[in-house]
N, C-alpha and C positions, 0 to 999 in steps of 0.2 A: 866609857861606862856602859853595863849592860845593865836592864831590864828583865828578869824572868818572872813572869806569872803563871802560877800553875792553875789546871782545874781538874775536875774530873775526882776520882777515888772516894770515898767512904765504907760500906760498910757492904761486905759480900759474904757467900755460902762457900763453902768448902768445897771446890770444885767448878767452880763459878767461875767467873768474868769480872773485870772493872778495867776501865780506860783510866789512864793519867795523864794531860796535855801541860806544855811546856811553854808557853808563846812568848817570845824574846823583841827586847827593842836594841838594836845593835847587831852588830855581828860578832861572829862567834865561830871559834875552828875546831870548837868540838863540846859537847852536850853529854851529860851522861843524868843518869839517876840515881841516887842515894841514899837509902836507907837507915833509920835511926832505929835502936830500940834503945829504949830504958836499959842503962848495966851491960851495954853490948859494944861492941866498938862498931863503929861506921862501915857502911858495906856498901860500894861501889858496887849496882846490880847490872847497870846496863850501860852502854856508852856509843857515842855515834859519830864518826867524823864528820863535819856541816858539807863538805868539799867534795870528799870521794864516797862517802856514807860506807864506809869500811864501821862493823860492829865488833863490839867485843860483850861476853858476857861471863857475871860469878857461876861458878857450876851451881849452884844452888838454884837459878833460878831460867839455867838453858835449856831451851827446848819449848821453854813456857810461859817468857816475856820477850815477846821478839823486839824492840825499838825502832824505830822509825821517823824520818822527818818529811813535811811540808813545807819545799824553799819557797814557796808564793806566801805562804801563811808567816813563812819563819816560825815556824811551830815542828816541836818533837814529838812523840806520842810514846807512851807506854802500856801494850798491851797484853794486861794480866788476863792470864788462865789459866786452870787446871788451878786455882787458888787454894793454899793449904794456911788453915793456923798460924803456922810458923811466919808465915809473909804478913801479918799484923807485925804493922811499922809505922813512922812517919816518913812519908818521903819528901824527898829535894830533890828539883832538879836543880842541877849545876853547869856551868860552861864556864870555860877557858876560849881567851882570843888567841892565844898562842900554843904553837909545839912543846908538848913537855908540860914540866911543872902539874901544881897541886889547882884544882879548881878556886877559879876567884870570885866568879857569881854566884849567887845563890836564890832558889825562890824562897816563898811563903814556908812552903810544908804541906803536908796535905796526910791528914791520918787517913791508915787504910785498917780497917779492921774483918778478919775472916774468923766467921764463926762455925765450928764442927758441926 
């Protein structure tokens, strides 16, 4: 069994900044974060291998959410910028213990809203 608690996101400017932190009780071989909207389907934005910290990112939001983890912490981070409109979401982080497959952890949520 994993543990994710998220913190961090709320409410930013258009162009702006906001942190999202991920802090996991267990291990884990791989973390991403995931994005909800209302009427939208699920959007895998960022992902991080725990092991070799190999990233993968949606074009939507590369260049300008780089992901990153803390092995001491067991914590992941998500660091938004260049914040647009569009990136009002709820996010999730997520992990998997294993290669492959569909994520099986899940945290809280954490709304992030950008205002123009």
């Amino acid at each position: 069994q994993v543990q994710l608690v998220q913190s961090g996101g709320g409410v930013g400017q258009a162009g702006g900044a906001l942190r999202l932190a991920c802090t996991a009780a267990g291990r884990t071989f791989e973390r991403g974060w995931v994005r909800q909207v209302p009427g939208k389907e699920r959007e895998v934005v960022a992902s991080i291998s725990w092991s070799g910290g190999r990233t993968n990112y949606a074009d939507s939001v590369k260049g300008r959410f780089p992901i990153s983890g803390d092995t001491d912490k067991n914590t992941v981070y998500l660091q938004m910028a260049s914040l647009k409109p569009e990136d009002t979401a709820v996010y999730y982080c997520a992990a998997k213990t294993v290669y492959g497959g569909s994520y099986k952890y899940w945290g809280q949520g954490t709304q992030v809203t950008v205002s123009s």
